[in-house]
C-alpha positions in Angstrom: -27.4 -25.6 -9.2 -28.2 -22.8 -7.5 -29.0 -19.6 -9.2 -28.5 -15.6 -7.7 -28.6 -12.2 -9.1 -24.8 -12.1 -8.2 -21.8 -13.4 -7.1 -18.7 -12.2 -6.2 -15.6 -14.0 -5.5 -13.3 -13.0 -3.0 -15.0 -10.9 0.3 -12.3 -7.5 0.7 -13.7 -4.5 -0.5 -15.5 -6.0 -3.1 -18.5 -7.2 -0.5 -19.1 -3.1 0.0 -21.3 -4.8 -3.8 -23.0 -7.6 -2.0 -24.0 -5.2 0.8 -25.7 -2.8 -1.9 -27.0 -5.4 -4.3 -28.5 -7.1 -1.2 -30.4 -4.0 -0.1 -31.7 -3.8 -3.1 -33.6 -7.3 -3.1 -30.5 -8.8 -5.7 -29.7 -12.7 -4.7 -26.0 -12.6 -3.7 -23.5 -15.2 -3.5 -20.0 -14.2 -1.9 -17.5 -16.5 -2.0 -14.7 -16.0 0.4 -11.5 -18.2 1.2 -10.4 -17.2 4.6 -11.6 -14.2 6.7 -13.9 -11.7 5.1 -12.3 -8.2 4.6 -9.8 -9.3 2.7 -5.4 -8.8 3.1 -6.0 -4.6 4.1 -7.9 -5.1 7.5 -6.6 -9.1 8.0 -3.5 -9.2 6.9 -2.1 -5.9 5.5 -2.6 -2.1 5.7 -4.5 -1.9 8.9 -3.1 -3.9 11.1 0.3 -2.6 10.0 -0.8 0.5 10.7 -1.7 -0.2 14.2 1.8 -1.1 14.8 3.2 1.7 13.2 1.0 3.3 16.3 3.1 2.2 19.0 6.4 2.4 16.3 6.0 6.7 16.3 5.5 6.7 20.0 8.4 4.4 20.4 10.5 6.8 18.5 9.4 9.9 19.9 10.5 9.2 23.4 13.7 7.9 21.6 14.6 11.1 19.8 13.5 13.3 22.6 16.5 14.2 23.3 16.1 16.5 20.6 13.4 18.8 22.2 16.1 18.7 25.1 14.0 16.5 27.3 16.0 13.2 28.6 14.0 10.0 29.1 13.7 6.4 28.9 11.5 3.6 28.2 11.3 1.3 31.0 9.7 -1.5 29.3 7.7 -2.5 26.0 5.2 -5.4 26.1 5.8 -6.6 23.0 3.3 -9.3 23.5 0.9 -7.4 24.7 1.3 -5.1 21.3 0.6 -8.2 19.1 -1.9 -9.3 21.2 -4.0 -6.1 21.0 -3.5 -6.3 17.5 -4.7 -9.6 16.4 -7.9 -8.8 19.0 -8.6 -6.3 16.2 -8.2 -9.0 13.8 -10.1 -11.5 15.3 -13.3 -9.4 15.3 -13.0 -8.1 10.9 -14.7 -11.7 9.9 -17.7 -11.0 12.1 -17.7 -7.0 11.4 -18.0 -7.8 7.8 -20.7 -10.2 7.6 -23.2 -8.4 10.2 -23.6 -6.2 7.2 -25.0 -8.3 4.8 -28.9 -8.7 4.8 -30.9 -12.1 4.5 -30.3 -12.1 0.9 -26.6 -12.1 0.6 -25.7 -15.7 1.3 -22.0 -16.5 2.5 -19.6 -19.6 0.7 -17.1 -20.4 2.9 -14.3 -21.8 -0.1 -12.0 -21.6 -3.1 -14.3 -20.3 -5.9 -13.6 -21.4 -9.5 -15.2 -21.6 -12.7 -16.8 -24.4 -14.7 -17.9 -22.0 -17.6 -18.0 -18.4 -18.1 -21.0 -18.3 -15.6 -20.8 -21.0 -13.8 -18.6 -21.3 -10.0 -17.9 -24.6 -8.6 -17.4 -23.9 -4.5 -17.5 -26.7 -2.0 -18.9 -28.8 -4.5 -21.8 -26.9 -5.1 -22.4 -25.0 -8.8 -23.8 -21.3 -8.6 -24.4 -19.0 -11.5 -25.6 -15.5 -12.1 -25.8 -13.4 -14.6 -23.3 -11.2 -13.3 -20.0 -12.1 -11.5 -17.1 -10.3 -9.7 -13.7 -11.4 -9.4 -12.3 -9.8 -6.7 -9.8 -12.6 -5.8 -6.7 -9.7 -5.0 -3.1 -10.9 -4.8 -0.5 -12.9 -2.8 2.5 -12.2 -1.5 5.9 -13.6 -3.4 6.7 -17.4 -2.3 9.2 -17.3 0.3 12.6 -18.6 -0.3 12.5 -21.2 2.5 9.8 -22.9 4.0 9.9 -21.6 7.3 10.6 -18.1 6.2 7.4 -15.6 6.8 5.8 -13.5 3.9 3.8 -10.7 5.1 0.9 -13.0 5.8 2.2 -14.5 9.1 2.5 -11.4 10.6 -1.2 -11.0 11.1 -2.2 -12.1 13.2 0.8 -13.5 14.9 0.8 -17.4 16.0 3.6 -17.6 19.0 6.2 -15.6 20.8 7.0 -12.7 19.1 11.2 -12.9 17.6 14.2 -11.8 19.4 15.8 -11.0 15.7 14.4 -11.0 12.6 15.6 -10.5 9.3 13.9 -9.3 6.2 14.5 -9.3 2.4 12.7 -6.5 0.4 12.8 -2.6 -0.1 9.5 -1.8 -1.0 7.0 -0.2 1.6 5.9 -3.3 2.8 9.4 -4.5 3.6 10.3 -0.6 5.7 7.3 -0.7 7.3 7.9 -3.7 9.0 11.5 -3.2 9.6 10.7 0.5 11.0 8.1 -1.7 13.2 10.3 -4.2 14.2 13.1 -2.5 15.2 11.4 0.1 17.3 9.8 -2.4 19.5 13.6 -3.1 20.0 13.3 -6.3 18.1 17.0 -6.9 16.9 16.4 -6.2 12.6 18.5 -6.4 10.0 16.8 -5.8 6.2 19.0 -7.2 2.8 18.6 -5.1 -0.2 19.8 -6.7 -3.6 20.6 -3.0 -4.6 21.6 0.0 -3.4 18.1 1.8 -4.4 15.3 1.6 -1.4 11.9 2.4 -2.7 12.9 1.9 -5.8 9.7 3.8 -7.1 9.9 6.5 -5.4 11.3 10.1 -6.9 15.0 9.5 -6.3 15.5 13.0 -4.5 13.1 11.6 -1.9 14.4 8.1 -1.4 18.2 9.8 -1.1 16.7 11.7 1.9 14.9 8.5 3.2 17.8 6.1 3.0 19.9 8.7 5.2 17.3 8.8 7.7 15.9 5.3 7.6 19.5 4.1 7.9 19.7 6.3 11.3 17.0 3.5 13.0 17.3 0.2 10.8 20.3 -2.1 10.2 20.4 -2.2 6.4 22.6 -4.4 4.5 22.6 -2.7 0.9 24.1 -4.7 -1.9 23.5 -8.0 -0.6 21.5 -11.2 -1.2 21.3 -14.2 0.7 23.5 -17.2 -0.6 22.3 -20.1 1.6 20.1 -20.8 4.1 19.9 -23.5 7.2 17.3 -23.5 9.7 19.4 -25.1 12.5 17.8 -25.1 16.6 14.9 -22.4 15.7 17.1 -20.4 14.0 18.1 -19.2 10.6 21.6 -19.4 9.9 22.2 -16.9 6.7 25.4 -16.9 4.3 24.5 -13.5 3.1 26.9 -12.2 -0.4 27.5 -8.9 0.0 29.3 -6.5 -3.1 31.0 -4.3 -0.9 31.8 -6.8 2.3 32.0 -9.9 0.4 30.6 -13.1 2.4 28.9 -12.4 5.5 27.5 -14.9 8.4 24.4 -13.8 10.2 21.7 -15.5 12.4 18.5 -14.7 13.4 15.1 -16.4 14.6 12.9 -15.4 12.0 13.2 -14.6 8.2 10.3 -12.8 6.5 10.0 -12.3 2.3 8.7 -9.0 1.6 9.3 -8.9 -1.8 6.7 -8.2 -3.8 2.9 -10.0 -4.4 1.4 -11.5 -7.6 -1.7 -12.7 -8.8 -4.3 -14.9 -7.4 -6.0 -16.3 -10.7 -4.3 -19.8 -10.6 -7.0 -20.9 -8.5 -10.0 -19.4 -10.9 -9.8 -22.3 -13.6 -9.5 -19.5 -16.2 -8.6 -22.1 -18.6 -12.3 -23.1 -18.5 -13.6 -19.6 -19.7 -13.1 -17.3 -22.2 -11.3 -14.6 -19.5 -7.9 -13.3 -20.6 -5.0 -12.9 -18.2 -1.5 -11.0 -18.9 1.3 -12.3 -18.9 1.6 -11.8 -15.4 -1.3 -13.8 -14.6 -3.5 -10.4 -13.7 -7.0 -10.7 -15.5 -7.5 -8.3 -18.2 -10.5 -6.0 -18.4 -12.4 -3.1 -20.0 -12.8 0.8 -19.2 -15.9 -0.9 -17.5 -14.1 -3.4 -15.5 -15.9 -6.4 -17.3 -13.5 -9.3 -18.8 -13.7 -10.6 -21.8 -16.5 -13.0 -21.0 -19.5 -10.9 -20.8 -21.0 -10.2 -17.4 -18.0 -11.1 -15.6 -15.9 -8.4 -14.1 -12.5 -7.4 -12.4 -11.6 -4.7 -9.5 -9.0 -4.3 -7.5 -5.7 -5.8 -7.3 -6.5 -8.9 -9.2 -6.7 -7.2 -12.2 -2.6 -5.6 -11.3 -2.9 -2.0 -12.6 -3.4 0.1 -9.0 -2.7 -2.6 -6.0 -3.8 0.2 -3.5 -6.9 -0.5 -1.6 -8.1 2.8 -1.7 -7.9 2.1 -5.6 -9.6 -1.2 -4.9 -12.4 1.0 -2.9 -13.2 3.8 -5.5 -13.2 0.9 -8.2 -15.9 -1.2 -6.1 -17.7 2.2 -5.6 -17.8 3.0 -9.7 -18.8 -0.7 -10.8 -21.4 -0.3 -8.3 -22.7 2.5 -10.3 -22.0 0.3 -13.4 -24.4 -2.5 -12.0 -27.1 -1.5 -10.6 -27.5 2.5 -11.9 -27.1 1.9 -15.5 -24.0 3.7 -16.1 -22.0 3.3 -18.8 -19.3 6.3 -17.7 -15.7 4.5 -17.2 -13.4 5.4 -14.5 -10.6 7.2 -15.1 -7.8 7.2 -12.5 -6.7 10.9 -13.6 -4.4 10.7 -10.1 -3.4 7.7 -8.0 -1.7 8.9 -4.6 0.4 6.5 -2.0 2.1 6.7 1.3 5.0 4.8 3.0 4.0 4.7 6.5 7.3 4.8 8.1 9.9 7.2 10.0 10.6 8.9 7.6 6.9 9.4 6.1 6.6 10.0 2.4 3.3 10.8 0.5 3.4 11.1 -3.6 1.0 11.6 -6.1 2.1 12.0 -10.3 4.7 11.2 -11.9 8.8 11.6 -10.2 11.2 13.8 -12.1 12.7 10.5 -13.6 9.5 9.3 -15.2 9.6 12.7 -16.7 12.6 12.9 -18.2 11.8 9.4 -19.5 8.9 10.2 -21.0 10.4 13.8 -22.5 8.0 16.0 -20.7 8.3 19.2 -20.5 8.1 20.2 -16.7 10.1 22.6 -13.7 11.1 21.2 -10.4 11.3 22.4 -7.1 12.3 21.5 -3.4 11.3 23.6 -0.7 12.0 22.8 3.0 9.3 22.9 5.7 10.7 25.2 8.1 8.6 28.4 6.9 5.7 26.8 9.5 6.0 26.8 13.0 4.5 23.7 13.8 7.0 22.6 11.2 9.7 23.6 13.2 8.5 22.6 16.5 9.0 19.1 15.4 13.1 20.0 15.1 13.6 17.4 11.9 15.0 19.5 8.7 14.8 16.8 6.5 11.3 17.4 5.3 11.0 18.8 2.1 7.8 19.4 -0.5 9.0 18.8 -4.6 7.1 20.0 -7.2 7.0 18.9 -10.7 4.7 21.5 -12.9 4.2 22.1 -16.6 5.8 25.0 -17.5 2.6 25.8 -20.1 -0.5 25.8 -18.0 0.8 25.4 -14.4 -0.4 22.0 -14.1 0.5 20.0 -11.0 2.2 16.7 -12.4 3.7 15.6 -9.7 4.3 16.2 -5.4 6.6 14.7 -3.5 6.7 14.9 0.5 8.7 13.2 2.9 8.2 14.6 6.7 5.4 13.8 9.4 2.1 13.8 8.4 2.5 14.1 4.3 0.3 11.5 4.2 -2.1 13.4 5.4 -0.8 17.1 4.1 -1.0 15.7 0.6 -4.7 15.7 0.6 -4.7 19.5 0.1 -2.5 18.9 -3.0 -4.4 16.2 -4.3 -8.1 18.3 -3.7 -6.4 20.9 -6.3 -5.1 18.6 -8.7 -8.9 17.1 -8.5 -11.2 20.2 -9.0 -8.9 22.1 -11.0 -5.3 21.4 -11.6 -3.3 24.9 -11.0 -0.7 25.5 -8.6 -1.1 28.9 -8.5 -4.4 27.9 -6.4 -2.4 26.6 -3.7 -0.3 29.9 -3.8 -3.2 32.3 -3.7 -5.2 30.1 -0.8 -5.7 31.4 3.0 -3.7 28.9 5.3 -3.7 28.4 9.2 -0.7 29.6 10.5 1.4 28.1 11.7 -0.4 25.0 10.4 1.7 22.0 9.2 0.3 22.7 6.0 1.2 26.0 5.8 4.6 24.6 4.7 2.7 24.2 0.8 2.5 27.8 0.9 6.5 28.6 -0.1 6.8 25.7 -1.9 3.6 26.7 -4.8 5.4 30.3 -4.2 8.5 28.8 -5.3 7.2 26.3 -8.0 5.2 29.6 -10.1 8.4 31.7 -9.6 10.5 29.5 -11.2 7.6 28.9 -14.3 7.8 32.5 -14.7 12.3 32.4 -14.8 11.7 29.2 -16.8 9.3 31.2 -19.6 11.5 34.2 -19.1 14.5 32.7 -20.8 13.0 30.7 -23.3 
């Protein structure tokens, strides 16, 4: 058996610990299944990202018409696009392990556990004192088996699809679809309902089905009755409440509906490790399980499947095991983005989590077009929404949908994070005519209406 100071199954973010435990003279096992990085540089955020890339230039020239200039796109190398893109891919594995000193030693296998401290890998047995479970999630089982899930798309094995159809409407599902059918690949995407980003504030997704719907064929109300796979293709009986039975055909059909947990292949049932009732492995304010000096971070533990989550939690434990803290982590705010066209950024709670939960808050939406550079862009969708307490003028929620709110809500988020006010983003000195500068009206806006809202109580 052979014994380290660590180890840590599964090699995303979670080998930012074998990099640090290594330089500081710890024995560390990693145990990785497939390509080192994990699902956000292989097979998820990143390389989606990079398509998006070519997805907003796309676009632009497309709706140029708007800025009154006429042109044309005389060709897309769509092969080309895919093959940049799993180039990137094909160099992560490599990236990730020149990082590791000599005493970080690499397992190349499915990790699972004899005993609370004790992982069977490739028929070898390793133990340490501590252990990391870092084993993230999977994506939904498709409902045929040669549909796609969002694993096939990265890297991509083959010619890239003339059609394509996808089930979901979460992000992952409108990502790829925006994606997809820029590149002009012919895409249609089935929603059971008539709700798209179902957790988003409603206000926002009304906006983003209205504008999403300008770019990608969506089929609301409709699942998919029957399946054949017939010549390379996959012949769809789709059931549809407002059209009734529908026949459509396309080359490739990709699941994008949701991911779950990867513990089945831990032997859990050989330790004393609780798990949910989703299958996620439960855990402590200090990330350890329930069998002592084994721990949990990231998605495979289910409560914030956001990799920067999965990064701040590796960051903390960090902390945890090799400084001596015993201070838990507190995720006071978790922010997103949906990296399509529309973009939306959020961060707290939507108005209808707030009525659910009876607290007492004001709302406001304020368009964009008090900044220039707002303006320039000619869109008039974009809006900021506010949800404060009435009390204290704390921020409890913000809500953006427009270009570049991924990247505006970091100046809501920095407030809500040193001191939680909105009347700081109303007195603050902005660039004008910054993007940004489009907060200013809407924090105006949000402590006028606290001071009407306290003025007729």
């Amino acid at each position: 058996m052979k014994k380290f100071d660590l180890i840590i199954i599964g090699g995303g973010r979670a080998s930012n610990l074998a990099v640090k435990a290594g330089s500081l003279g710890k024995k560390v096992a990693i145990i990785e299944k497939s390509s080192l990085g994990g699902t956000c540089p292989n097979r998820g955020c990143v390389p989606s990202k990079l398509l998006i890339g070519y997805a907003n230039v796309i676009r632009g020239i497309k709706e140029s018409n708007r800025h009154f200039i006429d042109s044309q796109i005389n060709n897309i190398d769509i092969q080309k696009i895919f093959e940049d893109t799993n180039s990137f891919i094909s160099k992560i594995d490599s990236r990730y392990e020149s990082r590791f000193n000599e005493n970080v030693e690499v397992f190349r296998g499915i990790g699972s556990f004899l005993s609370n401290n004790i992982i069977k890998v490739n028929n070898e047995e390793l133990t340490a004192p501590n252990i990391v479970i870092a084993t993230g999630t999977k994506p939904v089982k498709a409902q045929h088996e040669k549909a796609w899930t969002s694993d096939d798309i990265f890297p991509l094995k083959g010619e890239v699809p003339k059609s394509i159809t996808i089930v979901g409407s979460g992000f992952i599902a409108c990502e790829l679809a925006n994606f997809f059918s820029a590149i002009g690949v012919k895409t249609k995407l089935l929603i059971r309902s008539d709700r798209i980003l179902g957790n988003e504030d409603k206000q926002i997704t009304d906006i983003f089905k209205k504008e999403f719907s300008k770019n990608v064929d969506i089929e609301f109300n409709t699942i998919i009755q029957d399946i054949e796979y017939l010549d390379d293709k996959f012949e769809l009986t789709l059931d549809s409440k407002t059209k009734g039975i529908l026949n459509h055909t396309s080359e490739e059909l990709l699941y994008a509906t949701g991911r779950k947990s990867n513990s089945g292949s831990l032997h859990l049932e050989n330790t004393t490790i609780d798990i949910d009732t989703r299958g996620f492995i439960q855990r402590d304010e200090l990330f350890q399980t329930s069998a002592k000096g084994v721990y949990v971070v990231g998605d495979a533990a289910g409560e914030h499947m956001l990799q920067h989550a999965a990064a701040y939690e590796v960051n903390h434990l960090s902390k945890i095991l090799f400084e001596d803290s015993k201070e838990a982590l507190n995720f006071k705010y978790m922010p997103h983005a949906v990296f399509t066209d529309p973009e939306i950024a959020s961060v707290g709670i939507t108005e209808e989590q707030a009525k659910e939960k009876k607290i007492e808050y004001i709302t406001t939406t304020t368009n964009w077009l008090a900044s220039a550079k707002a303006m320039s862009t000619r869109l008039k969708y974009p809006i900021t929404k506010f949800l404060v307490n009435p009390n204290n003028y704390e921020i409890l929620g913000c809500h953006m949908i427009g270009p570049e709110s991924s990247s505006m809500i970091h100046q809501v988020l920095a407030v809500m994070h040193i001191n939680n006010d909105i009347r700081h983003l109303k007195d603050m000195l902005y660039i004008h005519p910054a993007l940004n500068e489009a907060l200013l009206p809407a924090s105006v806006e949000a402590v006028k209406e606290i001071q009407r809202y306290n003025e007729n109580i």
